[in-house]
Structure formats: C-alpha cells, structure tokens
C-alpha angles and dihedrals in degrees: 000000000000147000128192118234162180091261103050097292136030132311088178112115086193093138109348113184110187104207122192111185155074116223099280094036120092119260137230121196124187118178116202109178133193130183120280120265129209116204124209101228109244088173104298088122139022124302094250095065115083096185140020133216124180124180118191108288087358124082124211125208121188106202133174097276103018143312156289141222124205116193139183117258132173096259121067095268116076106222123244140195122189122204109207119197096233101216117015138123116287089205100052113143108245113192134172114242138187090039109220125224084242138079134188115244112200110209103178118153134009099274112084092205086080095049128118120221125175108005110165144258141222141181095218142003120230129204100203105206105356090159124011114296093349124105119197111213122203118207149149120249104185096305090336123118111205132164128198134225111222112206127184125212108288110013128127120239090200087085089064107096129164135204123204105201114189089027110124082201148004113199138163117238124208098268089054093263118150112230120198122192128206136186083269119013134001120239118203134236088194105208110304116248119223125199145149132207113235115186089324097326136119110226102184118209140206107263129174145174124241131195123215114211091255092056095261111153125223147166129245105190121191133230117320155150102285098195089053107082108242132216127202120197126202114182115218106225108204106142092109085078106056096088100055094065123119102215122035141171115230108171136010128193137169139213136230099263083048100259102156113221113206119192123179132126137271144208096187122095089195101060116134112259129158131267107252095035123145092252122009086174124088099203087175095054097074093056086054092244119116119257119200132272142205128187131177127195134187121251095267094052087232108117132011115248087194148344122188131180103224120185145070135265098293138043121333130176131169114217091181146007125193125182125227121221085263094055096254100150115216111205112188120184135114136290129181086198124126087199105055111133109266114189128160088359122208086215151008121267142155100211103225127206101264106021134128115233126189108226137214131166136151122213122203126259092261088046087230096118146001118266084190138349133185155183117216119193128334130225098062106341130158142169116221100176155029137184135170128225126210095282095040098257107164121235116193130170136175133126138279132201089197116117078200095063104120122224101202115249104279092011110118118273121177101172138337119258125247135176114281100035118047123203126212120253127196116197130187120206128192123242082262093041107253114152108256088179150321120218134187103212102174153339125261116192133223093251089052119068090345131062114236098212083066098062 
C-alpha cells in the first residue's frame, strides 16, 4: 500500500492495509482510517490540477471539468481513468472547504529552495456552478470518496452526464451499481441516493444510473418536490486497489518534544533516505520485495532528522513503532530474511529460508546505528504490536505457528503452539534488548483471523 509524502513518499494514513504475506502465506489485514484530505495545489501537480486527494494507494486529481483517478497496476504505470463532466462550465469557481488543523509539507530532493511547506488542507472540494444552478462536493465518508450533486429548485438533473475515459467498459449490475471496468481492475459507483431536505426533514428519493450507448452516465431521478433544492449522492468504491500498491505507511508515533517517527515498507531502492542512516542501502529491493523504513521528522514536519532503509535481503514488513524517552525508535513487524541485522539478540535463532520471523529492533535517536535487534520463532511468526512503559522496557506481542517457540521458565503458557493453529505470544525486552520474558498466552485458530485456504 502506498502513500505519497514529504519525504519522497506518504505520511497519509488515509487507508493503510498492512499486509504480511506472499501469496501462500497467511494474511493479516489491519485497516486504520482517517478522514480524507484534499490538498490546494502549490505546484505539487500539474497546473492543470486545482486540487489533490490521495487515499491511501489512489490518487485523486480535481481538474476544470471533472476529474481523474490514478491507481496502482501491476505493470509500471499506474492506471487511470478520468470522469469528465460532459457538459459543464470550464470557468466554474473550485474552491477547498472545512479547512483542517494540518498541512502537507513536500520535502523532494536535497535543495530546500524547492521544498513545499505548508500547503493546506481541506475536508472537502467544492465546483461552484459546474452546470447552471447545480454545485458538485466533493467529501470523505470513512474511506469513502463521495461526491454530491447540489441541485437548486427547479433545475433539471438531466443536464448531469458523465464520461469514463480509459474504461474498456461501463455497465449496470443487477443491484444498480455502476461497474466500471478498466485494462486491469474494475472500481464501483454503488447505486446513487437521492434525497432532499423539507422543513428538517430527509425525503429520500428514487434515484437511479443510466448508461448511453456510448457509455455516458447519467441520472434518472424519481418523483419529487420540485421547489426544494435535491442532492443526489454516488460513493466511489475503491477499496479493491489498496493492496496492490508498491510504498506504504504501517505505524506512526511521536515523541515528547513532538518529532514524528513514520515506518512502513518499501519496494524502491531509490527512496530518499539521509546520509549517515543505519542502512542507505535497500538489499530487498533487488530481489523486487519491500524492505523497512523509518523515518523521523522534526515537530514542525519541515525537515528529516533521519531515514533509514532497515531489513535483510527478503521480505521485510513493520507492523508498529514506539518511541523511549531517549528517542530510540522500536520498530516491531515480520521478515522472512535470514540477513536481517541481529545485535545484542533477545534470543537465539538460526534464521532458515522460508521462515517467518517476528522482528524487533530499536534505532537510536540520531537513526545511525542499532542499539538492539532481534528474531523471534520461526515457522509463521509475527509481531503486530509494540508499547513502552516508564523505564523503556520494550512490550511486543503478535502470533507463531512454531511448536519451538519458547515460553521462559514461570512465564504463562497455555498451550504450545502447532501449524495450523498459532498462539499468541507477548514478549518483554529490556532498554538494551535482553529477553525479561516470553509468554504464550492462546490459541487462534485458522478459521479465526486467517483464512485457512491460504495456508
């Protein structure tokens, strides 16, 4: 999953998916949503794009007469599909509302003069105007994007038609959806709502798609109150692409002077990290799996204090981060590598080819070296989580399949754990890294969080 950044890639956590798995492997998926975010374009974009959206691994531009979707395929070029409003005014006034607390700082290449700080953000993008007496909004609903048609009493929303460029086909299914297929994927318009608003009350109102037979889009609205002004309300379904992406962003935290800390995984060898890092290398990326990152900002977002690539040769992937008092960073997840730094390890494993290990390991404040670093199980074993108490002492917790992963003597064991069932395992690690205890605290079965058919 991606997200696009400041730093080269995203630090929104629109839609984040954290994804474990490689096709035979087993799959976790943890949504964490937050609400949309239209960006003013300050020259992030091209001038013909008045706003931007991105959620999550889909990227929104807001353009004169409609508007276009780019999203991630299997090939380089992400695919796109622009919906034109056939019709409408060119001179329309667009304009951001519901102005958020945040901003998007772009931090690309190594000369600060090119850098863009403070660009704003808005809950919502509005086309005053874009046919007579109608006005489209543009909002998120959850991960939703929806946008509404405004009309005013009296006008006619025949006059609303939409073009798909770049769809291979636009076609109604049974339950009034409109599907949209493209070279590579299909995205969803589910069934419009109409509805109009009477003295304080919602009067909602039969509302339909129709398809020319050029593909043209249209609405066919039922009876209603003429003199009351009418919106009608399509939701954007585009969920189905977030795990195709090539960046993403799993897990945030902050310090206590306000430095924000950003893990997630990438796939690109050329992503910007910072000379004197811990790793400037990607070694997973050759071999086209996603190694970790870990990026740290200052309070203001404005500038990177470090990013660093952190992993072995094969895949990699971080599931948490929590920050000490010091600013050592612990980043907890999952690696099948048999590379991964190990220093000052908690425990004694001989990584294997095709393992899971769970992973742990703590940067310093500056991100130039390890304090610790360790491999947990064996088998299928990942960490999910991570938190801090008062003296740094380092809680992390996930689930094994491996009948060899070891409970400490006096620590809670409820039952050992054994493919196909995984147990869940909480583990406490000292500031340096030394193992305080492991223990195995119950069974989850394959039918629970996994599915079964992809074991």
């Amino acid at each position: 999953m991606r997200s696009v950044d400041h730093i080269g890639r995203s630090l929104f956590l629109l839609a984040v998916t954290l994804t474990c798995s490689t096709g035979a492997l087993p799959s976790q998926t943890i949504p964490a949503k937050l609400p949309l975010v239209f960006e003013s374009n300050q020259g992030q974009a091209p001038g013909s794009v008045r706003y931007l959206l991105r959620e999550g691994a889909l990227k929104g531009e807001f353009l004169n007469d409609g508007f276009r979707l780019a999203l991630p395929s299997s090939e380089k070029t992400p695919l796109q599909v622009q919906i034109r409003l056939v019709g409408a005014r060119k001179d329309a006034a667009i304009d951001g509302g519901g102005a958020l607390e945040g901003h998007t700082n772009y931090l690309l290449g190594n000369d600060p003069a090119h850098w863009l700080r403070g660009v704003p953000n808005y809950a919502q993008v509005r086309y005053s105007q874009i046919y007579s007496g109608i006005d489209l909004v543009f909002y998120g609903n959850g991960g939703a994007l929806e946008h509404d048609f405004v009309l005013q009493p009296g006008v006619d929303p025949s006059c609303i038609a939409l073009q798909l460029d770049g769809a291979e086909s636009v076609t109604l299914e049974d339950d009034g959806n409109l599907r949209i297929e493209l070279a590579e994927g299909l995205i969803t318009f589910e069934r419009p709502v109409a509805y109009q608003m009477v003295a304080g009350v919602r009067r909602n109102v039969d509302a339909v798609f129709t398809v020319d037979h050029d593909g043209t889009v249209r609405f066919q609205i039922g009876s209603y109150d003429k003199a009351e002004k009418l919106v009608i309300d399509p939701v954007l379904s585009f969920a189905t692409y977030l795990d195709s992406a090539s960046d993403g962003v799993n897990a945030i935290a902050t310090d206590s002077s306000g430095n924000t800390y950003i893990t997630g995984y990438t796939f690109n060898s050329k992503f910007l990290v910072t000379s004197g890092a811990y790793d400037q290398q990607c070694a997973a990326c050759a071999n086209n799996v996603p190694a970790v990152f870990v990026t740290k900002l200052n309070a203001a977002g404005t500038a990177q204090i470090y990013s660093t690539f952190l992993g072995g040769s094969q895949y990699n992937q971080p599931f948490g981060i929590a920050v000490d008092s010091n600013g050592n960073a612990i980043v907890t997840g999952c690696t099948q590598s048999t590379d991964f730094p190990v220093k000052n390890s908690a425990a004694t494993v001989t990584a294997s080819n095709g393992a899971w290990y769970a992973i742990v390991s703590s940067l310093s404040a500056d991100g130039s070296t390890l304090n610790y670093s360790s491999l947990l199980g064996g088998g299928y074993t990942i960490s999910t989580a991570v938190t801090l108490d008062t003296q740094g002492n380092a809680y992390i917790t996930g689930i094994t399949d491996s009948p060899d992963f070891p409970a400490t003597p006096g620590a809670l064991k409820t039952i050992a754990a054994q493919y196909p069932e995984s147990v869940v395992f909480v583990s406490r690690l000292s500031p340096a890294g030394a193992l305080g205890y492991i223990a195995l605290a119950g069974l989850r079965r394959r039918a629970g969080l996994y599915d079964a058919s992809d074991r």
